[in-house]
SEKOL-292373 format. One record per residue: x negated, z negated, y of N, C-alpha, C in turn; residue in one letter. Coordinates in steps of 0.05 Angstrom, whole numbers, plus 5000, padded with zeros to 4 digits. Example, Ala and Ser with C-alpha at 12.3 -4.5 7.8 and 13.67 -1.06 7.14 Angstrom:
<recs>
473648444886475448444910473648444934A474348584955472748574979474248435001S
</recs>
This chain:
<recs>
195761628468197661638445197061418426X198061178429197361038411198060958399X200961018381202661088366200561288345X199661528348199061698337195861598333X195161488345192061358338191861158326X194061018316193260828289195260918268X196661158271197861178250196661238226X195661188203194361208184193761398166X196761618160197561888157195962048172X197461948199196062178222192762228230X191862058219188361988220188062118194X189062078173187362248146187562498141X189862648162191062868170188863078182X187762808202185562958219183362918223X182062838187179262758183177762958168X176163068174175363328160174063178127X174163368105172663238080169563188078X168163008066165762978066165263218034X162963408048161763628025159663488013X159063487988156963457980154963507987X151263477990150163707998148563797981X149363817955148564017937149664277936X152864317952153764467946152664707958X152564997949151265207962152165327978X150665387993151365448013151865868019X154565888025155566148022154666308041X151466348044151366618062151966928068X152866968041155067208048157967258060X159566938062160966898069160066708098X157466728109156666568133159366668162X160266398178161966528201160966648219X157466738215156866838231156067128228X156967198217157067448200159267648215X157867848233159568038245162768068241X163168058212166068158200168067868218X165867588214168067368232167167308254X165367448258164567228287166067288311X166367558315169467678331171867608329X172667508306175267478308176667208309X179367208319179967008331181866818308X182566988294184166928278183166958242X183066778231181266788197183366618173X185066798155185766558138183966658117X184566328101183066348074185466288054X186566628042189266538027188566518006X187866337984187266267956188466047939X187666107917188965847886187665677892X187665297886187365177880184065237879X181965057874178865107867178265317874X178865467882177365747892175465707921X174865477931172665387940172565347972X175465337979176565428004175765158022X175164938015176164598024172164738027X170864758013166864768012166764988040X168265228033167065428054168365338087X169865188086170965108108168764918126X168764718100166964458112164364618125X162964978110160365128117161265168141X163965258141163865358168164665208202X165064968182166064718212162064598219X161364618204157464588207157064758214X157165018214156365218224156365198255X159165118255160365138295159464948301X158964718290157964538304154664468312X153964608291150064708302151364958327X152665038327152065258355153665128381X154164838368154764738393157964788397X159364858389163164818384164064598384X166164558394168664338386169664398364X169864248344171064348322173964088312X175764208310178264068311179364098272X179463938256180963998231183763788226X186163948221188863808208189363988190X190363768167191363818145194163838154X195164058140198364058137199363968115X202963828125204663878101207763848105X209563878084212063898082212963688108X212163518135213363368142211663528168X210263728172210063748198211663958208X213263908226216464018239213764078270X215964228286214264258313213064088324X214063878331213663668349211163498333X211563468311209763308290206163488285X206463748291204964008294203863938316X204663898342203263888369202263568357X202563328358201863158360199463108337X199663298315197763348302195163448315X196163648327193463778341191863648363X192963518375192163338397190763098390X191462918366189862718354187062878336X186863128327185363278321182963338344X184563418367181863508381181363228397X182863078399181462838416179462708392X179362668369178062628357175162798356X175263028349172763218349171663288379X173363298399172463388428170863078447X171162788437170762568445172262478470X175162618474176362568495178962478490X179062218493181362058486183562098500X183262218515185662278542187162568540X185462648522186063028511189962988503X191563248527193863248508195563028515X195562918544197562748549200162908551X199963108568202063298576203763378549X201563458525202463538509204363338490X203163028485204862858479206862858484X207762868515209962818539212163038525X211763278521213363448518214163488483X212063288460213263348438215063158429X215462958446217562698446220462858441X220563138441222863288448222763478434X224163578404223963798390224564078408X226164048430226964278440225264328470X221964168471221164188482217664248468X218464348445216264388425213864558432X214864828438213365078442212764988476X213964838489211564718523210164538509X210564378489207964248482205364378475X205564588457203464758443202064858462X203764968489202665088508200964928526X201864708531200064468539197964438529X198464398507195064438497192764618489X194364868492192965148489191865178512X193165108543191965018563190064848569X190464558549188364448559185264438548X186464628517183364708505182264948520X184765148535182765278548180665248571X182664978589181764898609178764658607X177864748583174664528580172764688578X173965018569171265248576169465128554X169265098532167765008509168765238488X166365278479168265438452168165258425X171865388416172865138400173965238376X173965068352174865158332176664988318X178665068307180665038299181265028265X180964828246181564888223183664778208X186864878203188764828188187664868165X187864708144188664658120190764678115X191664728081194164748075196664748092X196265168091198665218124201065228087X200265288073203165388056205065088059X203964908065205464688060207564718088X206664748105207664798128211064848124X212564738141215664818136215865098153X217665268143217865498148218965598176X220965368197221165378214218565288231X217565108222214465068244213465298243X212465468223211265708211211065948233X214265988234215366208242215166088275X214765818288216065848318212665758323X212065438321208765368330207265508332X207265518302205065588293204265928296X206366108302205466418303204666368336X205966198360205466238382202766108386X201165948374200265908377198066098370X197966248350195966378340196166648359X198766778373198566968394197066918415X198166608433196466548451194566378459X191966368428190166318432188166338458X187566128477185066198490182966348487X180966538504179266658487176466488483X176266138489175065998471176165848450X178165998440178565838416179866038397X177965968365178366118343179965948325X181966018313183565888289183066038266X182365838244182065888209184365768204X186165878186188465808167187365748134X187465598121186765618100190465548080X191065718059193265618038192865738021X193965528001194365697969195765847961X197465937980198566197970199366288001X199466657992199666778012202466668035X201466768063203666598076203666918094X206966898098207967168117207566988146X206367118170206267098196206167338209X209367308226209567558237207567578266X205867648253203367728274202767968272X204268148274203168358261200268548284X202068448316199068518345196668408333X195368308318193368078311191068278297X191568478275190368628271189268838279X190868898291190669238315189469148342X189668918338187368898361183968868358X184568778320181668718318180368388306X182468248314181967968322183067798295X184267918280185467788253183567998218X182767688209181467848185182967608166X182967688135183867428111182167578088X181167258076180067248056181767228028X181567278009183167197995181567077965X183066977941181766827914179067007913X180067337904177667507902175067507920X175267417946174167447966171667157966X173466917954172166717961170966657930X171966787898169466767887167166777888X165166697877162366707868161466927856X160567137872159067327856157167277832X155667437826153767307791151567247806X150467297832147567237841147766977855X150966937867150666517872150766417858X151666547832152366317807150266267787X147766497798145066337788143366237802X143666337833142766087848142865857844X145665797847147465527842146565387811X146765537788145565387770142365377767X140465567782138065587778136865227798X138765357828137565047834138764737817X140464807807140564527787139364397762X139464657754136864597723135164677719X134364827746131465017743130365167710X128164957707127165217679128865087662X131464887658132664837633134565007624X134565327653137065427646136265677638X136565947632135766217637136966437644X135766637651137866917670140366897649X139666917624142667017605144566827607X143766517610145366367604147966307635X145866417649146866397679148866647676X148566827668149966987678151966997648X152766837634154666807609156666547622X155766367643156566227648158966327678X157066487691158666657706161366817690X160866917670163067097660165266897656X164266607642166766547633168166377652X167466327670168166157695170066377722X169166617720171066867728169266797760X167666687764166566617787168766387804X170566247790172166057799170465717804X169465747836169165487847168665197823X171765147821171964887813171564897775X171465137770171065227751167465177739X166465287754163065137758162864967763X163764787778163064527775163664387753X166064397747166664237719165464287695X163864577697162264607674159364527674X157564457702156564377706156364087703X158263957711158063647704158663537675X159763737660160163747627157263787608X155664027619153364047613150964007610X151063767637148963717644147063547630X148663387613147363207605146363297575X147063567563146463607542143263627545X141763657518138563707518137863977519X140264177501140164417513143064587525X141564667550143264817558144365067559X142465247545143965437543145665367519X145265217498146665207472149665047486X150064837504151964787515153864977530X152165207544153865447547156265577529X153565667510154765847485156965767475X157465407472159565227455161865367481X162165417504164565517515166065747514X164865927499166166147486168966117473X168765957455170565927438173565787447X173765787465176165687481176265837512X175166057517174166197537177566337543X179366367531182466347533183166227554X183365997553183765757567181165607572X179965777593177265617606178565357625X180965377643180265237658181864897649X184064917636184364707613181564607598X179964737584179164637571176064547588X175664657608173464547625174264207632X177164117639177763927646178463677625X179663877603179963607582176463607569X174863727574171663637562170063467587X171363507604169663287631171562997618X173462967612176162697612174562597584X174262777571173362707541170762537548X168862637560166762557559166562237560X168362187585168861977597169161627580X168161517583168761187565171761227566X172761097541176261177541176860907570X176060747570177160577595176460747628X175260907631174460937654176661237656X176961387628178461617627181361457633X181961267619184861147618185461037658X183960947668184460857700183861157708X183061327704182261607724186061637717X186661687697188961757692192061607699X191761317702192861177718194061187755X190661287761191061277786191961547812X192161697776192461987790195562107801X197261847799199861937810200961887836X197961847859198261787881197162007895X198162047921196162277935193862207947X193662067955190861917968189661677949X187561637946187461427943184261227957X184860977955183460847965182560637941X180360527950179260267927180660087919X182559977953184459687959186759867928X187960037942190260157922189660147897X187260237885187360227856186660017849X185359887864185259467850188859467849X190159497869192759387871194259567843X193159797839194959937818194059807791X191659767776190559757758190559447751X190059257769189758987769186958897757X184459107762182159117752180458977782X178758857771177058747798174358957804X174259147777172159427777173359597790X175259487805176859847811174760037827X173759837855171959997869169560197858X168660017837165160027827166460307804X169260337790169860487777171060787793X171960767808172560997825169961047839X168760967853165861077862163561177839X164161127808163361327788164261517784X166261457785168461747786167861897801X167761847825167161967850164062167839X162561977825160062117833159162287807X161262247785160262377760162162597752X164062607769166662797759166962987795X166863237782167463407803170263427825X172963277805174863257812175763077848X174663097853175662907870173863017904X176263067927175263107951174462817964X173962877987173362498001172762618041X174862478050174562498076172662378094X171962478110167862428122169662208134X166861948134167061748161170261528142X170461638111172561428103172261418071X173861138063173061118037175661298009X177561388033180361528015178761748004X179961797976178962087966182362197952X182562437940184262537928182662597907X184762647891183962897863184863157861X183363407853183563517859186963567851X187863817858190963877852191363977823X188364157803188564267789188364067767X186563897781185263647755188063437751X189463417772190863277777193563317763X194463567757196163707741195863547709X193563627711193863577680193163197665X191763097689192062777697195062677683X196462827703199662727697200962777673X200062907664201362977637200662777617X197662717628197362467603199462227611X198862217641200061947651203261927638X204462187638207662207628208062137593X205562067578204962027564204861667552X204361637573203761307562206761127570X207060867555209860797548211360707575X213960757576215660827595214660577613X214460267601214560087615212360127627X209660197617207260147639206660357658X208960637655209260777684210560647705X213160477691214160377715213060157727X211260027713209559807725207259957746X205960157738203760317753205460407785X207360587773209660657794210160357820X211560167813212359947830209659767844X207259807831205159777843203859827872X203960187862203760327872205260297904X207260337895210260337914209660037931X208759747919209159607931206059527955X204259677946201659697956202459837987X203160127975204260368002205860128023X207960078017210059938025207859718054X206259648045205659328049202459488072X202259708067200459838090202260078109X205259948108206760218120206260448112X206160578094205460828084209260868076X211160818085213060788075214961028064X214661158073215761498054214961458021X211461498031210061527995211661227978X211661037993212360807978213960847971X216460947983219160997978219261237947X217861397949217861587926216961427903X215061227900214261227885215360927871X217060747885219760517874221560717865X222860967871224361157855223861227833X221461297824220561267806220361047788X220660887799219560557782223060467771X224960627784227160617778228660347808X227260307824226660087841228460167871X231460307861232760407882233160317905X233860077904235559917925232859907941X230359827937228059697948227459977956X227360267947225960457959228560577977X230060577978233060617998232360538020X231060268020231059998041229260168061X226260318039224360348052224260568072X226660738069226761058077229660918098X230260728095233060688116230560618148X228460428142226060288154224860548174X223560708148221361008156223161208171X226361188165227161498175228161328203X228161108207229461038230226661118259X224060988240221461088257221461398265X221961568251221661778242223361918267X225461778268227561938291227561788319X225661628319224761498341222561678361X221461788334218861968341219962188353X222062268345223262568345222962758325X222462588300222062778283224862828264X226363038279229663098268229463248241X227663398241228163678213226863478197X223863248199224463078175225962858159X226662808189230862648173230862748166X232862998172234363138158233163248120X231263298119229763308093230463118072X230062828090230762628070233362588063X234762658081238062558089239262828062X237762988064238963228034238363088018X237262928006235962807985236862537970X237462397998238362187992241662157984X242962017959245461967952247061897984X249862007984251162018007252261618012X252961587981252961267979251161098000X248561147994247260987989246760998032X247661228039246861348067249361118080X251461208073254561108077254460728075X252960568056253160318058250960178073X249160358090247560268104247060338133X248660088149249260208174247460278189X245660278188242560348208241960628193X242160678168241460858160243361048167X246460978166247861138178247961268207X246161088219246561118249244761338256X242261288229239861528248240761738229X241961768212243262068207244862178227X247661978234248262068259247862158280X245062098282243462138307242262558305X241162518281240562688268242662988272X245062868252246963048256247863148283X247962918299249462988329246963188345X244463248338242063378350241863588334X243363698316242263918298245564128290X247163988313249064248320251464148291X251663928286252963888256254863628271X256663708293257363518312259763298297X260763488283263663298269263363168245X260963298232259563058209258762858226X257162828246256162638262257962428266X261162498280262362318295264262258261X264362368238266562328219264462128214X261462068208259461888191259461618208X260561608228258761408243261561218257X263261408263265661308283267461018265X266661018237268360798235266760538237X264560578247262260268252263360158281X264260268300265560228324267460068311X268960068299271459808298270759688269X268459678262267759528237266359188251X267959058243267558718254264358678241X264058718221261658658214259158778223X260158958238257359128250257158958275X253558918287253658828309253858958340X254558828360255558938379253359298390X250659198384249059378388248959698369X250559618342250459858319253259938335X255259798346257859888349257660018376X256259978391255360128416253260358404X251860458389250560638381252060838369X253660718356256360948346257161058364X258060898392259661028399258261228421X255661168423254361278434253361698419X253461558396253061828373255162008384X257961928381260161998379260562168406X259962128424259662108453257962408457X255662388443252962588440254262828426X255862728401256862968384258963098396X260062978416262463128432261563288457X258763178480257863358497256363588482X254563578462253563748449256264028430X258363908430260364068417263264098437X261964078463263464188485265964098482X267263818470269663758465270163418480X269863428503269363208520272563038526X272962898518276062788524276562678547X
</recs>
């Protein structure tokens, strides 16, 4: 698959996060703990910071000291069936060291209506290595609701019995699985489940400040934190540097209303206003990288300034074996609000940066969102006429179609390539006479070339065997 092995997306998709190793380690929640070690099936349905991305990473080390394959993809709004199998396959060829893993399965996701033989292909071929294997989705809520309901439940029915799947999302997700429990084989965790009881949360601060901290202050710091993950950390990295700490505690009472706001604007505060002002800059990207924020900021510190960030602010995940990190989603929230803050012109300058950085490493979707923003239509039109044409090359129809709702009908209509892979689109998704009304007047349009005018009529052709109206 070598399309899918330098795709850049599809690699950060399927790079598990690098954990700290300070972070503590959850032995009441260990996978080897009777309640999971049976079962085949584990989500972790929780909010934002509730510690789901840490217990995951415990439990992908866990399987892998006992000797497991361990496979991790991130989900999101663009994985349709076909995009789902090819996910999973660059996943386990990565973690399993078998580059050849999942040809079959490739072969068959070239074809949305050959989706569910792909899955099966590879449910086959992880069964057929007799290894026991693990499986970790990230953000299934992102997941589109038709993958949800067709892949993704078959896959979780006909699991191999060496291979265990964890679902992790931030909010509860319906899977009609309902055989899954009554057999035994399905357990979920949920926010409540994956807080911090009061005896990790003096662990956790005892091994950090040892004698600078005490039982009361540990357990005042627990109350106001509700045992929320990302919630300790940010009070931790706020604290730390005071001389005393329990008196740094006590000062969080008084805004204990709004702990988790005010945990985040006192980490931003702390910050040199130049190093707070680029954290805040660079937070309107989803990924980011060093190259990107030199390119956003036009700072030659960008690197040396995000790798502080990195190491003094709790906010931020970072994928093992790479230098991209995110911010978190919660920190990131409120990032933007400042960013919506500063004067119109130097969003749209940050924005078209941004956009022209993405653009220039094929990242072309994100680019495209983010010249819309910059007000930069025609140039981000260009970029999604470019990406959706790839896109339906791949076979990825339901994410046309996504964009194709989105995009002005104008802007679809004066661009004949763009027109063509909607066409394409439409004539595959049962919408046969939009297809042949969008496309059929490029066939006697002089200015189109002989190859767009044969593709029309080729659409046209597709929308009529598919709608049984053959002339």
């Amino acid at each position: 698959m070598a399309l899918g092995a330098t795709d850049p997306q599809l690699v950060l998709k399927t790079t598990p996060p690098r954990i700290p190793k300070t972070v503590l380690e959850r032995t009441r929640l260990g996978s080897g703990l009777a309640e999971f070690a049976e079962k085949s099936v584990i989500t972790l349905q929780a909010a934002a910071g509730s510690g789901k991305t840490s217990l995951l990473a415990q439990w992908r080390k866990e399987a892998l000291v006992a000797g497991a394959i361990v496979a991790w993809l991130t989900l999101d709004d663009g994985d349709n069936d076909s995009q789902l199998a090819r996910g999973l396959t660059v996943a386990m060829r990565a973690s399993s060291g078998r580059p050849g893993f999942g040809q079959e399965c490739l072969r068959a996701a070239e074809s949305e209506q050959r989706s569910l033989e792909a899955i099966t292909e590879w449910l086959a071929e992880v069964a057929a290595m007799a290894t026991e294997s693990l499986l970790i989705l990230d953000d299934v809520h992102a997941l589109p609701e038709s993958t949800l309901n067709s892949s993704l439940v078959y896959l979780l029915l006909n699991a191999p019995a060496n291979l265990k799947i964890v679902l992790a999302s931030r909010r509860p997700i319906k899977l009609p699985v309902s055989g899954l429990p009554g057999r035994g084989r399905f357990v979920s965790l949920s926010t409540t489940d994956l807080r911090f009881d009061q005896a990790e949360t003096v662990a956790l601060l005892k091994d950090r400040f040892g004698r600078r901290i005490d039982p009361d202050s540990c357990v005042r710091l627990h109350q106001l934190t509700e045992g929320w993950a990302l919630g300790l950390q940010l009070a931790i990295s706020t604290i730390e540097r005071s001389p005393d700490i329990p008196g740094a505690i006590a000062g969080f009472s008084v805004l204990s209303s709004d702990v988790h706001r005010y945990f985040v604007e006192c980490l931003i505060d702390q910050l040199p206003p130049a190093l707070a002002r680029f954290l805040v800059c660079i937070s309107i990207v989803d990924d980011l990288s060093p190259s990107l924020c030199k390119a956003m900021t036009k700072q030659n510190s960008s690197t040396a300034k995000l790798r502080r960030l990195h190491q003094q602010t709790p906010v931020f995940t970072e994928a093992a074996h790479t230098s991209w990190l995110r911010i978190h989603p919660l920190a990131r929230e409120f990032l933007q609000e400042r960013f919506a803050k500063l004067p119109r012109v130097e969003q749209l300058e940050y924005h078209t940066r941004a956009g022209d950085w993405l653009a220039e490493h094929q990242l072309f979707e994100e680019a495209a969102r983010h010249l819309l923003e910059a007000g930069l239509e025609d140039r981000a039109y260009g970029l999604i006429e470019r990406s959706l044409h790839e896109l339906m090359v791949k076979g990825q129809v339901s994410r046309v179609a996504d964009w194709a709702e989105r995009l002005p009908f104008s802007e679809i209509e004066r661009r004949t390539s763009l027109r063509l892979t909607v066409g394409w689109m439409l004539a595959q998704s049962e919408r046969h006479t939009e297809a042949a009304k969008l496309v059929a007047s490029i066939i006697d349009d002089a200015s189109a070339s002989a190859g767009e005018r044969c593709e029309s009529a080729e659409i046209c052709a597709t929308a009529a065997v598919f709608a049984d109206d053959i002339d």
